[in-house]
C-alpha positions as CSV (number, residue, x, y, z in Angstrom):
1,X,11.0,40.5,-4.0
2,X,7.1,41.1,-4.4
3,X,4.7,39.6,-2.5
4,X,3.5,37.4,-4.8
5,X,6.4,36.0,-6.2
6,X,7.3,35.3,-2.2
7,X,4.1,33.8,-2.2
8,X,4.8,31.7,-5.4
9,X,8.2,30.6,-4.3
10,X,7.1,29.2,-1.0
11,X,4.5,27.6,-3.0
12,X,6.9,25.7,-5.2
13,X,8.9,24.9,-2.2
14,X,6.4,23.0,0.0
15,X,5.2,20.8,-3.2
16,X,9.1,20.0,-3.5
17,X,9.6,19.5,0.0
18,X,6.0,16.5,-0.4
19,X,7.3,15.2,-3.5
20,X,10.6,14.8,-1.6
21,X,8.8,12.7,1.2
22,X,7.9,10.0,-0.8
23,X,9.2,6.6,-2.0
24,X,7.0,5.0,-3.9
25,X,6.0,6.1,-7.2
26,X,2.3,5.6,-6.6
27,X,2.5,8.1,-3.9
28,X,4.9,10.4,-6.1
29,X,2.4,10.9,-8.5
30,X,-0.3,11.5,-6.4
31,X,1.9,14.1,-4.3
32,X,2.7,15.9,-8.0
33,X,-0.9,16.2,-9.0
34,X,-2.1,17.3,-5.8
35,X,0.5,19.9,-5.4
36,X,0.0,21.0,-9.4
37,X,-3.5,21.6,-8.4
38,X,-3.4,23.7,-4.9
39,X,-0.1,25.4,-6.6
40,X,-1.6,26.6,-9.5
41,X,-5.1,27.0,-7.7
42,X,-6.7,24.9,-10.7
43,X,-9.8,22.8,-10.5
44,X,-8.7,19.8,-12.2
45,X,-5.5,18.1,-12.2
46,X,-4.2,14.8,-14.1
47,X,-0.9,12.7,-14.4
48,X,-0.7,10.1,-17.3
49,X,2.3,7.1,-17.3
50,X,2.6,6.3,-20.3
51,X,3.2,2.2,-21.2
52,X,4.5,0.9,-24.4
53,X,0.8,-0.2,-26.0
54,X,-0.3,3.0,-26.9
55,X,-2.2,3.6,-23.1
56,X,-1.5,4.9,-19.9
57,X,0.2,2.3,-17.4
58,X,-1.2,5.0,-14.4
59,X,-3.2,7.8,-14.7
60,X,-4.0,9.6,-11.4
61,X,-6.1,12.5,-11.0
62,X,-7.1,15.3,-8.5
63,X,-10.6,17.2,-8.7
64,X,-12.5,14.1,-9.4
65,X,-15.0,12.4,-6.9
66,X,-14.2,8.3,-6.2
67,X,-18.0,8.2,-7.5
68,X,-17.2,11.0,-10.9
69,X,-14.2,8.6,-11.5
70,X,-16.1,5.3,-11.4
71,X,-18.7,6.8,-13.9
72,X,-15.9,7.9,-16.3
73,X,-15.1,4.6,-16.8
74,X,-11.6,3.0,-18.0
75,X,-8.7,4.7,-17.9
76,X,-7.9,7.5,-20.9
77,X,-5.9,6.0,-23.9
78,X,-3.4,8.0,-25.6
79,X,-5.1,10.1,-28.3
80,X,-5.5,14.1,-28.8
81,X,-4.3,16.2,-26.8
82,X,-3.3,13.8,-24.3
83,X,-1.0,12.3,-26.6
84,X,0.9,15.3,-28.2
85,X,2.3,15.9,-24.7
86,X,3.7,12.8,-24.7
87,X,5.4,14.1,-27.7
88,X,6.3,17.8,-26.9
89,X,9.1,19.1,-25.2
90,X,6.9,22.1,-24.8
91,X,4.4,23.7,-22.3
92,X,1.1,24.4,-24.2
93,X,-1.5,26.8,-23.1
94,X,-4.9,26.2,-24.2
95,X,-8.3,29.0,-23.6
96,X,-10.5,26.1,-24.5
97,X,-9.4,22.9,-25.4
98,X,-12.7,21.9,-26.7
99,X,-12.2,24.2,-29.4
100,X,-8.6,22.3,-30.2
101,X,-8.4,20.4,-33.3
102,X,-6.9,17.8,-31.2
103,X,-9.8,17.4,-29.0
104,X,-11.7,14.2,-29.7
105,X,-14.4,14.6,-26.7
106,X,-14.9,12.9,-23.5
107,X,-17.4,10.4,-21.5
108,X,-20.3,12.0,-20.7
109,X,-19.6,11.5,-16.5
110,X,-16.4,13.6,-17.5
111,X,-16.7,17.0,-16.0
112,X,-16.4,20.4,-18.6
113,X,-13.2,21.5,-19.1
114,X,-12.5,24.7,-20.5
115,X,-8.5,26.3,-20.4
116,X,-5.9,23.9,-19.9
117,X,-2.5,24.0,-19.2
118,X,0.1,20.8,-20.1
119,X,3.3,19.5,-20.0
120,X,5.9,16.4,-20.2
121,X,7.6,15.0,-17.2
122,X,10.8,14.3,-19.1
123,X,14.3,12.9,-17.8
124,X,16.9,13.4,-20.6
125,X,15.1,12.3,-23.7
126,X,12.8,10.1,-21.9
127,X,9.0,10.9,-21.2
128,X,8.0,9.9,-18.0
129,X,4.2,11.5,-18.2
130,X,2.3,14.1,-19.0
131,X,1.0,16.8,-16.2
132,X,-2.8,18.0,-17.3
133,X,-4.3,21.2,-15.5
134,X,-7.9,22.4,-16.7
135,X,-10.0,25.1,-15.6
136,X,-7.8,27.6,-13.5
137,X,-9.8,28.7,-10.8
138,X,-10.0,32.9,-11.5
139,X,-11.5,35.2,-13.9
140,X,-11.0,34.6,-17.4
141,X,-9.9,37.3,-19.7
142,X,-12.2,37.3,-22.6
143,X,-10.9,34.9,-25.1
144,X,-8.0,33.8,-23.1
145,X,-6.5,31.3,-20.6
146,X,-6.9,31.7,-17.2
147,X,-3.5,30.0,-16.8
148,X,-0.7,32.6,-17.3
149,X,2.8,32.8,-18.4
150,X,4.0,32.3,-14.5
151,X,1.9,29.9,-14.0
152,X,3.9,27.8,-17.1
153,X,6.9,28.9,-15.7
154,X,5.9,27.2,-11.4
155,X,4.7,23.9,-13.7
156,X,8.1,23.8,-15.4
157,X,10.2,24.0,-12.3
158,X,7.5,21.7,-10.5
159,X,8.0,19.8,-13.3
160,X,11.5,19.6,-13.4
161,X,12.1,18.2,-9.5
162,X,9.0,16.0,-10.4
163,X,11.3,14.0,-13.0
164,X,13.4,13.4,-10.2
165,X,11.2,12.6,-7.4
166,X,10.1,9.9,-10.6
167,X,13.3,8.9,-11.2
168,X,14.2,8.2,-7.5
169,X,10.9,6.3,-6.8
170,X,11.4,3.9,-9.8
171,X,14.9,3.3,-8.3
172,X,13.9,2.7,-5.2
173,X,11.1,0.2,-6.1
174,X,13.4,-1.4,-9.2
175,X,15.8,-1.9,-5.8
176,X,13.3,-3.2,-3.3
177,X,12.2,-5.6,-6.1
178,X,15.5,-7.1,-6.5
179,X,16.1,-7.2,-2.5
180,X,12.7,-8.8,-2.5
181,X,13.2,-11.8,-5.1
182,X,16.5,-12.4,-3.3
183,X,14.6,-13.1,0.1
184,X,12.3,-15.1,-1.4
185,X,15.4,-17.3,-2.6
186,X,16.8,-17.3,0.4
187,X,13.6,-18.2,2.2
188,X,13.2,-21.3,-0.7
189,X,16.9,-22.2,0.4
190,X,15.8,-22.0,4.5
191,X,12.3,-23.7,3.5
192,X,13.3,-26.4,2.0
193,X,16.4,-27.2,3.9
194,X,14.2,-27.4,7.4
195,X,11.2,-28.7,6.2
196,X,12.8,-31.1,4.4
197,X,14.7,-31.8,7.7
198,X,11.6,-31.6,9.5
199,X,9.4,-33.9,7.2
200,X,12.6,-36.9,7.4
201,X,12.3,-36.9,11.5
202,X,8.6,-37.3,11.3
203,X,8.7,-39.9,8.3
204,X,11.2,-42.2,10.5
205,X,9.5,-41.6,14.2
206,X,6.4,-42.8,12.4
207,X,8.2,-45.9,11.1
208,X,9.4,-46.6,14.5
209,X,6.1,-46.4,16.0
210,X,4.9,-48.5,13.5
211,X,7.0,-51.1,14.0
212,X,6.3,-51.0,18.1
213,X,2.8,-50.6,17.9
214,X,2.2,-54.7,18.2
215,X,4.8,-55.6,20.8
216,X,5.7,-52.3,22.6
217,X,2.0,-50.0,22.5
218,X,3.3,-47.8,25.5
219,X,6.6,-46.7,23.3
220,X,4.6,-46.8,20.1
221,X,2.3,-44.0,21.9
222,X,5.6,-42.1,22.8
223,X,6.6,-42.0,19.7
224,X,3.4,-41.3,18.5
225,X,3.1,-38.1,20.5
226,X,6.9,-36.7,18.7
227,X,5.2,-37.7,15.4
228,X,2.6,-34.8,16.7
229,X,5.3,-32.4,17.5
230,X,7.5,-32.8,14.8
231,X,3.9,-31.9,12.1
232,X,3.8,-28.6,14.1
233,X,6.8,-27.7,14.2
234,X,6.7,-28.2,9.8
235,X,3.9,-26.7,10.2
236,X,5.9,-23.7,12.0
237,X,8.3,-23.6,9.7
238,X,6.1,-23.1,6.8
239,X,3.9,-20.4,8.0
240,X,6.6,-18.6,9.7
241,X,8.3,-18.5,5.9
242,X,5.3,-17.7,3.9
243,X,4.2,-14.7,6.2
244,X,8.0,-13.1,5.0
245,X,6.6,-13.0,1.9
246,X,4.1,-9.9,0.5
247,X,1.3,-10.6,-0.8
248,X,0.5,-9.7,-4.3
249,X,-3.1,-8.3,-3.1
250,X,-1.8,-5.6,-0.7
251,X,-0.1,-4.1,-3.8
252,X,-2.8,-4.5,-5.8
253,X,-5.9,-4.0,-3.9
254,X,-3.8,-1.8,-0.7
255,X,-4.9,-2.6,2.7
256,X,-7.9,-2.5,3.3
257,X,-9.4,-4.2,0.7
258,X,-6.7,-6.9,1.6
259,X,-7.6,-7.0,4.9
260,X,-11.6,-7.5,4.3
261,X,-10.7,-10.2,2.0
262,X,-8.1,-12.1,4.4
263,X,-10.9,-11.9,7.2
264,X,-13.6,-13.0,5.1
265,X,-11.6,-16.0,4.4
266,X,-10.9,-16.7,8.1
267,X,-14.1,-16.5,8.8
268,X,-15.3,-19.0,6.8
269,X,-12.4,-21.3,7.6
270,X,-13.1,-20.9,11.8
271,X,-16.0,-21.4,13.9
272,X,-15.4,-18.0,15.5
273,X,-16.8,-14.8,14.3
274,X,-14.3,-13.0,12.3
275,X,-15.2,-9.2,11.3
276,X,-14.0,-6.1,9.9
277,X,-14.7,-2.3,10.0
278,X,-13.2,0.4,8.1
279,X,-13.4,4.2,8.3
280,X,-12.1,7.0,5.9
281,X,-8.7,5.4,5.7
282,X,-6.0,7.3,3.2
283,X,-3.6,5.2,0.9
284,X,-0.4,4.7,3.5
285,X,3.4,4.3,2.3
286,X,4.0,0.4,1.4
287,X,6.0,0.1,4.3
288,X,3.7,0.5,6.5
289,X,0.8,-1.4,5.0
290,X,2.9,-4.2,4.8
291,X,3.6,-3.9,8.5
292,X,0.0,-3.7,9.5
293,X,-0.9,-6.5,7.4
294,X,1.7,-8.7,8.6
295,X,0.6,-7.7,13.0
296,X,-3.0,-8.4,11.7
297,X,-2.2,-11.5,10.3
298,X,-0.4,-12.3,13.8
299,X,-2.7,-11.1,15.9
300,X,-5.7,-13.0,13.8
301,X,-3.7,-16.0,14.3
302,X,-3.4,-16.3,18.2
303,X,-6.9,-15.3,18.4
304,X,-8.0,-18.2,16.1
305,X,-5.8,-20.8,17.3
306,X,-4.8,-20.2,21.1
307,X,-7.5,-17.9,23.0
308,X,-11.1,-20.1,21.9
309,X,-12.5,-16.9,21.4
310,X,-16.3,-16.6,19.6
311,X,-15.6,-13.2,18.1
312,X,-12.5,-11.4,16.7
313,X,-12.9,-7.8,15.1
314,X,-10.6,-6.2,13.7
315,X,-10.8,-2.5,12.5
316,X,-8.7,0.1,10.7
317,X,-9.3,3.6,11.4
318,X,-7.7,6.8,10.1
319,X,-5.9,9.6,13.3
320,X,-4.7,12.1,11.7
321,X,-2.3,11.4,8.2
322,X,-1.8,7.8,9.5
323,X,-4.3,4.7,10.2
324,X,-4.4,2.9,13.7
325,X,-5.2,-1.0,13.3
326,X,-7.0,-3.0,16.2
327,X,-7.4,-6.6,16.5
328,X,-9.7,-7.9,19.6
329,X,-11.4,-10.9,20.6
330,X,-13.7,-12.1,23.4
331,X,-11.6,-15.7,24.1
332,X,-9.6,-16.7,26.9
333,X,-6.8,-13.7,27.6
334,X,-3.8,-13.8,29.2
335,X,-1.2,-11.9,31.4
336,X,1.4,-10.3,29.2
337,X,4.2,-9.8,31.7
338,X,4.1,-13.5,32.8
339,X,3.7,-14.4,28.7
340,X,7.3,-12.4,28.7
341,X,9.0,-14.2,31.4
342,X,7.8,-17.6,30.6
343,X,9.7,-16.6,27.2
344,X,6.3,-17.0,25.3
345,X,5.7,-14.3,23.1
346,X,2.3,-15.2,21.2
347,X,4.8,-12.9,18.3
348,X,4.4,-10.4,20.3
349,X,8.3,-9.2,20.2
350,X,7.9,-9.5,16.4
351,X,5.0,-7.4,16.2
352,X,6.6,-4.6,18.0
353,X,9.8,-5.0,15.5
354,X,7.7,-4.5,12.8
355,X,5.7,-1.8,14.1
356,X,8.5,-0.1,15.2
357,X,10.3,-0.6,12.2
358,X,8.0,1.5,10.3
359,X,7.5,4.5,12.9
360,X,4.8,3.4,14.5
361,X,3.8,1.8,17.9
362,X,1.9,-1.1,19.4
363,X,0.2,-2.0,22.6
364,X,-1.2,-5.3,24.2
365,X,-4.3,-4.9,26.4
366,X,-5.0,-8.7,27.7
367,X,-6.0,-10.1,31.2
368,X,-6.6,-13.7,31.5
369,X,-10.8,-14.5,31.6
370,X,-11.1,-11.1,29.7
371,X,-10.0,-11.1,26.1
372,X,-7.1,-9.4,24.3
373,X,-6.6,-5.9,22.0
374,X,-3.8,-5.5,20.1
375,X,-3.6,-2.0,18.6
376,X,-0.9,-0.3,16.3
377,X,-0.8,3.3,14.9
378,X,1.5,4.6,12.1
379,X,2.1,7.9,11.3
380,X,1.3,7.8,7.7
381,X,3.3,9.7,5.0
């Protein structure tokens, strides 16, 4: 075996081996493109989804600035060339594609494109995209394509495993979706069952202190006081069940925009300072997003309600391929092993479930007089 084909093969196999990684179709698409790119050493590199409108439901891209992108504007319909590989079964290698017939021009923030090389993502007789490579980054023979013949055949194969990795994504989030709408049916079920519960005990404590208040005042306080306990234990009940649930936003927006939006709100809502900082973060897998949301959310919580602290931060930084999340405040602190044997968590057992449920890790720093940091680190995908 030649060097080079060595070198292709191994190639092909570490693109294979990222694709394989991943379980949600936004990151499976970026994990194709990036790998089309680097594999086939081109400068530009595209994925289009197509939806049933005559556009692209996705279209991610590799090569292009955050800024270029922005400037482009909205995302590519389905016309010209983009479109006939929605409708070919076919590589096609182009030395220009300017000079195609096909070619109906592009924004002007869209960088020059010259040879191009494209195919279908296809699974039986379904497309499920098209995979766009432009300006191959070597000499050019003179009128030609810079993209060869092997360079078709690596895109076929990465191609190929690339309808798969699709397939098994879609799966997995057409799953997830289902498991999802039957928690939050189950969580109706629980919710209304001990709120409703909940809400009847503190509806008939408040009749009886009613009733005492004129000839017994001292019960009519006691019962008073339950009337107090029994509104925050509803209250318990509620947040407790609406925290299960995942936010629209976080798949919309990811993380950190979710994050700068939840604190902004907080800090409106609380007399305390409420802050946050973010730095070169990268788009982590769902699973842990959700996981840091959810310890945030916790963590913000105590912070605001228990510790009368002036100033909470909370910042999300990237180490490495995965993110570390910290959450600290100036207020009152306390002593974490005597929290644990007093049996009062402040969530902290549930915060280490879900940190530790994703891979990742988390740590208390707290000392009463002194403030609390809570920090957790996932690995990333």
């Amino acid at each position: 075996m030649s060097q080079g084909h060595r070198s292709g093969l191994n190639a092909v196999s570490s693109a294979l081996l990222a694709m394989s990684r991943q379980l949600e179709v936004r990151d499976v698409l970026k994990t194709i493109v990036a790998s089309a790119r680097e594999l086939l050493d081109a400068e530009y590199a595209a994925l289009g989804v197509p939806d049933d409108h005559g556009g692209f439901a996705q279209f991610v891209v590799d090569g292009v600035s955050e800024e270029q992108w922005r400037a482009i504007g909205p995302l590519p319909r389905q016309h010209g060339i983009l479109a006939s590989m929605l409708h070919r079964a076919e590589p096609e290698r182009l030395a220009d594609v300017r000079e195609d017939p096909r070619f109906e021009g592009w924004p002007s923030a869209h960088p020059d494109m010259s040879d191009f090389l494209g195919l279908p993502i296809r699974s039986g007789d379904e497309t499920l995209g098209a995979l766009f490579l432009a300006n191959k980054k070597c000499p050019k023979p003179q009128g030609g394509c810079g993209f060869t013949a092997e360079d078709e055949e690596l895109l076929t194969i990465l191609a190929q495993h690339a309808a798969i990795a699709l397939t098994n994504a879609r799966l997995y989030e057409r799953s997830r979706e289902l498991t999802i709408a039957e928690e939050r049916s189950r969580l109706a079920h629980e919710l209304h069952d001990a709120v409703s519960q909940k809400l009847f005990s503190l509806r008939l404590t408040a009749q009886a202190a009613a009733a005492l208040v004129d000839r017994d005042p001292s019960r009519a306080k006691g019962e008073l006081q339950q009337v107090a306990v029994l509104a925050a234990e509803a209250a318990d009940e509620l947040r407790s069940a609406v925290v299960e649930l995942r936010p629209a936003a976080l798949d919309e927006d990811g993380l950190v925009a979710t994050l700068r939006t939840h604190t902004q709100v907080l800090d409106r809502a609380h007399s305390a300072e409420v802050t946050f900082e973010s730095c070169a973060v990268r788009a982590l897998p769902a699973a842990q997003e959700e996981a840091m949301l959810r310890v945030a959310q916790e963590a913000l919580h105590n912070a605001l309600r228990h510790s009368g602290a002036e100033r909470v931060g909370v910042t999300l930084v990237r180490r490495g391929a995965g993110a570390v999340l910290r959450v600290t405040d100036d207020g009152g602190g306390f002593d974490p092993r005597r929290i644990r044997r007093e049996g009062r968590h402040l969530g902290l057992v549930s915060m280490r479930d879900r940190a530790g449920g994703v891979g990742g890790r988390l740590t208390v720093e707290s000392e009463p007089g002194k403030g609390t940091t809570i920090e957790m680190e996932v690995p990333g995908g």
